[in-house]
N, C-alpha and C positions, 0 to 999 in steps of 0.2 A: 625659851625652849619648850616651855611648857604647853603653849599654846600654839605652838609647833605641833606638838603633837597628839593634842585633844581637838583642831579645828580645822588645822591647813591639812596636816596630812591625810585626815577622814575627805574634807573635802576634793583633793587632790584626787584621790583613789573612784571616790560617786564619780568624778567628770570620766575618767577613763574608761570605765566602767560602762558609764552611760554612751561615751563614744564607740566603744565597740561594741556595743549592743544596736547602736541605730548602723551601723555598717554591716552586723551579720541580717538584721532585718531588710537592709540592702540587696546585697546579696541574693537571700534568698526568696524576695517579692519582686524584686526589682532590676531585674538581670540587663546586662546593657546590651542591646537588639546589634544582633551581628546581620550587614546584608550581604548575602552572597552574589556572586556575578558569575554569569554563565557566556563565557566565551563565544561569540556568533560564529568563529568558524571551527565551533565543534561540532563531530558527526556521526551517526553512529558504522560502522562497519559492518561491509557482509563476510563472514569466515569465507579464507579463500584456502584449498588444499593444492598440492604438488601433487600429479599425477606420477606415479612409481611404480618398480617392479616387488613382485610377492607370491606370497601362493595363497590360495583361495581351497578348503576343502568345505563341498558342500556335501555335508550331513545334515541328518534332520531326525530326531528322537521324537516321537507321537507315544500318549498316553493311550491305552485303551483294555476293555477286557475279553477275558475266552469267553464263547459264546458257542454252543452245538448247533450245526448245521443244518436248515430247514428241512421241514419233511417235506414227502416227492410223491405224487400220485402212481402206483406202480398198476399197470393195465394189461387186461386179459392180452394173451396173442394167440387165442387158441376155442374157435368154437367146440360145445362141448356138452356135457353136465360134470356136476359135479358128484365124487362119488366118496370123495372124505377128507375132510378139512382137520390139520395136523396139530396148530397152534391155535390160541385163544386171543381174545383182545389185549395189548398190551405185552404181548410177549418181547421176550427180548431174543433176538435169532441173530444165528452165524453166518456167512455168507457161504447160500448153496444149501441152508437146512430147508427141508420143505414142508412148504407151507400151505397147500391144499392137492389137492389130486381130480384131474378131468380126464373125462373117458369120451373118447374123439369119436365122431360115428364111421367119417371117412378118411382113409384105412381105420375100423375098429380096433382101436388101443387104450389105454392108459396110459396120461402123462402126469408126471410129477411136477407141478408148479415151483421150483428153489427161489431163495431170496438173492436177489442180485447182488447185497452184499449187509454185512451184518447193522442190525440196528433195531429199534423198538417199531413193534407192529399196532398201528391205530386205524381206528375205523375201517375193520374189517366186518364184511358183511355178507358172507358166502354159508351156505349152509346145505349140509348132504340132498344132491336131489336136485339143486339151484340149475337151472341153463344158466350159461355164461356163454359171451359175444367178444368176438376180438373188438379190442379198443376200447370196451369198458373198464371203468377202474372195479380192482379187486380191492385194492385196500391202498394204507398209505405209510409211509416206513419213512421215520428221521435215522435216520445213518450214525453211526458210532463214528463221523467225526465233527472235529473243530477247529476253528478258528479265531484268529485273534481281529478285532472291528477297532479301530484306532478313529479317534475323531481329529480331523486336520484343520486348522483354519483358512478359510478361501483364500486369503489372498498368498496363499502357500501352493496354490493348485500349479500355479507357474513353475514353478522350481521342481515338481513332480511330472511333467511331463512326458521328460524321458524316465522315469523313475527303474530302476533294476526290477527284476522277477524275483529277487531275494528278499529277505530282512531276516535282521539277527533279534533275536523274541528272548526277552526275562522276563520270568512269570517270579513275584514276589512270593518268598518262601518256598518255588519248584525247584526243578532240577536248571542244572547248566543253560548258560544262553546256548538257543541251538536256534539252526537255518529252518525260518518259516517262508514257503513256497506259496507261487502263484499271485505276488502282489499285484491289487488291483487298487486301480482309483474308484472311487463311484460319487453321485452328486444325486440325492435324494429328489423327490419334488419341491419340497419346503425349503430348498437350499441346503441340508447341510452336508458338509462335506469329508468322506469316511477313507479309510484306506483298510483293507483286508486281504492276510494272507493265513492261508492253511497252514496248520500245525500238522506235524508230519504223526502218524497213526501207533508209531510207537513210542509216540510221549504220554505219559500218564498228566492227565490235566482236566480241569472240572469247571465246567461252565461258571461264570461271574468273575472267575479269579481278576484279579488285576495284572495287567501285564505291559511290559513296553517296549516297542518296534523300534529298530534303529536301520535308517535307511542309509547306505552309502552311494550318493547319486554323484558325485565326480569329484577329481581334485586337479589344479592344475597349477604348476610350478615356474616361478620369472615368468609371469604373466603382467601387465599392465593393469592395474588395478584403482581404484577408486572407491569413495564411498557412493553404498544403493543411495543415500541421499542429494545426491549430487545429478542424478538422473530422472529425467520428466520420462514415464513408462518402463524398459526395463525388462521386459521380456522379448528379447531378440534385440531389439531395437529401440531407442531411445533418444533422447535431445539432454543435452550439459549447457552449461553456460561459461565458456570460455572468459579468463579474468583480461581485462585489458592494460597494458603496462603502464600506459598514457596518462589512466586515469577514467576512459573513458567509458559507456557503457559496455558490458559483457557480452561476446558474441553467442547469439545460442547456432549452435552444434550439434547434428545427426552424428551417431554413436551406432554402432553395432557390438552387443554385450554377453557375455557368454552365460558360465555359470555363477552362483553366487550362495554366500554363507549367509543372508541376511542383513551384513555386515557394511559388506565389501563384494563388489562385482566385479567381475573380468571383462576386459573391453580389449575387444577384436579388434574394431575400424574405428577411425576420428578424431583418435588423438595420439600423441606421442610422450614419451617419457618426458617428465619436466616440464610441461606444459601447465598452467595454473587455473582453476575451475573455481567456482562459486562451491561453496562445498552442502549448501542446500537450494534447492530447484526454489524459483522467486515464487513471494507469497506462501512456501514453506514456510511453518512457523516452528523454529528448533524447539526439540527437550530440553525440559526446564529440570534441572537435576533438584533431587529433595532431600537436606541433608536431616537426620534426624540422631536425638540425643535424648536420654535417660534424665527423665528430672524426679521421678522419685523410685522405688523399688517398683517396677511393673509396670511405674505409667513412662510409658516415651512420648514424646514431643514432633515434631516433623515443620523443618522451614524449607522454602523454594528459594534457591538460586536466581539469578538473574544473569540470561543471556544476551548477551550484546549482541 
C-alpha cells in the first residue's frame, strides 16, 4: 500500500497531467482545418419589390438664412437743378420722405424728389446748385426689406418645378412660422442652387438669422407607387425593370411618374398593381446600412452591413 502511494499514484497523476496538457496545447496550436464548400448553384439575388397602392406627400424642408434685400440704383426723372438736398449719406428714410429738391426750368417749378419706399440711403451725391438729367442715378437705397435664401441641392431642382408661390418660414428663436411669398427658384453661375422667398414686412427679423422654409409641393392618395430606386430617370418619365416570373431576364419598361417624396414615386403609366420590378435600376449599387455601437464612454464604433 505503501508504495501505492509514494510511487504509483504520483506517477499515475504526472501521466494525466502530462496528457492533458499536450491536448490543450493541441487545441490551442493545432486546430483541425475545417473545409468549407460553397454550393455551385448558389446566387446572389436582385431585390425584387411589388408594385402597390399609397400616398405619396411631397414636401421638402430647406435650411437657410434672413438676408436684406439688394440695393437699387434710384434715377433722376426730372431735368433740372438742384436747390436743396434733405437727407445725408446713410440716412435711414420712410417711404415718400424727401430726399432732395429740383427746380424744373420748363413750366418753372419746384419738385420734391420722395423715396419710393423706405430704406438706407448710400451713395448719394447731389449737392445745392448740382444740374441733374433724367436717367442719371441720384443715389442708391437698400430697402427695409427681407428674405429668407435657402440652399437646395441639384438634384432636388426636379421635384421643384412646379414648386407653390408660398412657404411656411421658422426663423430660430422669432416669432410664429408665418407665410413667406414669392418663392423662387434660381441656379447661380458656379452651379449652386438656392430657393428665396420674401418675408412679409411686418415681421420683425434681422439679417443672418437662421431660418427654415417648408415647401408643400403635392400629395397624392391610392396612387400606384414604387420606390425612386427602382427607376432609370424619374422626372416625368422614366424606364423599371419588370421581374420575370420564369426566371428569366427582367423586361425594361417606359414608365410615366408623377410626384415623389424622395422615397417613393408615383407612377401614372406602365405599370399595374401587383406587378413585380427590380427594386434597384441594374448596375445600381444598394446602401450599405452602418450599424454603430458605444464601446467605451464617448468613443462609438461603426460596422457596414452587407447587401445581397
Amino acid at each position: 500500500m505503501i508504495i501505492w502511494r509514494r510511487w504509483i499514484f504520483p506517477l499515475l497523476m504526472v501521466v494525466i497531467l502530462g496528457v492533458c496538457a499536450v491536448a490543450l496545447a493541441k487545441i490551442a496550436f493545432f486546430p483541425d482545418e475545417v473545409v468549407g464548400t460553397v454550393s455551385p448553384e448558389a446566387a446572389l439575388t436582385e431585390p425584387v419589390v411589388v408594385v402597390e397602392r399609397g400616398s405619396v406627400v411631397n414636401a421638402l424642408s430647406l435650411n437657410g438664412n434672413v438676408a436684406r434685400d439688394d440695393a437699387f440704383a434710384v434715377r433722376n426723372e426730372i431735368d433740372g437743378t438742384v436747390t436743396a438736398v434733405h437727407v445725408g449719406e446713410g440716412a435711414t428714410v420712410k417711404a415718400g420722405q424727401k430726399i432732395f429738391t429740383v427746380r424744373q426750368d420748363e413750366p418753372r417749378k419746384d419738385i420734391d424728389v420722395l423715396a419710393p419706399e423706405a430704406g438706407d440711403v448710400s451713395d448719394l451725391a447731389l449737392v445745392k446748385g448740382q444740374s441733374t438729367a433724367a436717367g442719371a442715378e441720384s443715389y442708391r437705397l437698400t430697402p427695409a426689406r427681407y428674405h429668407v435664401l435657402a440652399t437646395v441641392d441639384p438634384v432636388q431642382l426636379y421635384r421643384l418645378v412646379d414648386a407653390p408661390t408660398e412657404a411656411t418660414v421658422t426663423i430660430t428663436g422669432g416669432p410664429a412660422p408665418f407665410a413667406c411669398t414669392g418663392v423662387k427658384v434660381q441656379v447661380t453661375a458656379e452651379g449652386v442652387a438656392n430657393v428665396r422667398c420674401a418675408i412679409p414686412t411686418d415681421q420683425t427679423v434681422f439679417a443672418g438669422l437662421p431660418a427654415s422654409m417648408d415647401l408643400a409641393l403635392g400629395q397624392v392618395d391610392d396612387a400606384l407607387i414604387i420606390p425612386v430606386t427602382a427607376v432609370q430617370g424619374g422626372a416625368e418619365t422614366g424606364n423599371v425593370w419588370v421581374d420575370a416570373d420564369d426566371g428569366a431576364e427582367p423586361e425594361e419598361r417606359a414608365v410615366t411618374v408623377g410626384i415623389n417624396d424622395g422615397v417613393m414615386v408615383e407612377v401614372l403609366e406602365g405599370l399595374e398593381e401587383g406587378d413585380s420590378i427590380r427594386e434597384f435600376v441594374p448596375g445600381f449599387v444598394a446602401p450599405v446600412e452602418e450599424y454603430c455601437y458605444e464601446v467605451a464612454p464617448g468613443v462609438e464604433e461603426c460596422e457596414s452591413g452587407t447587401n445581397w
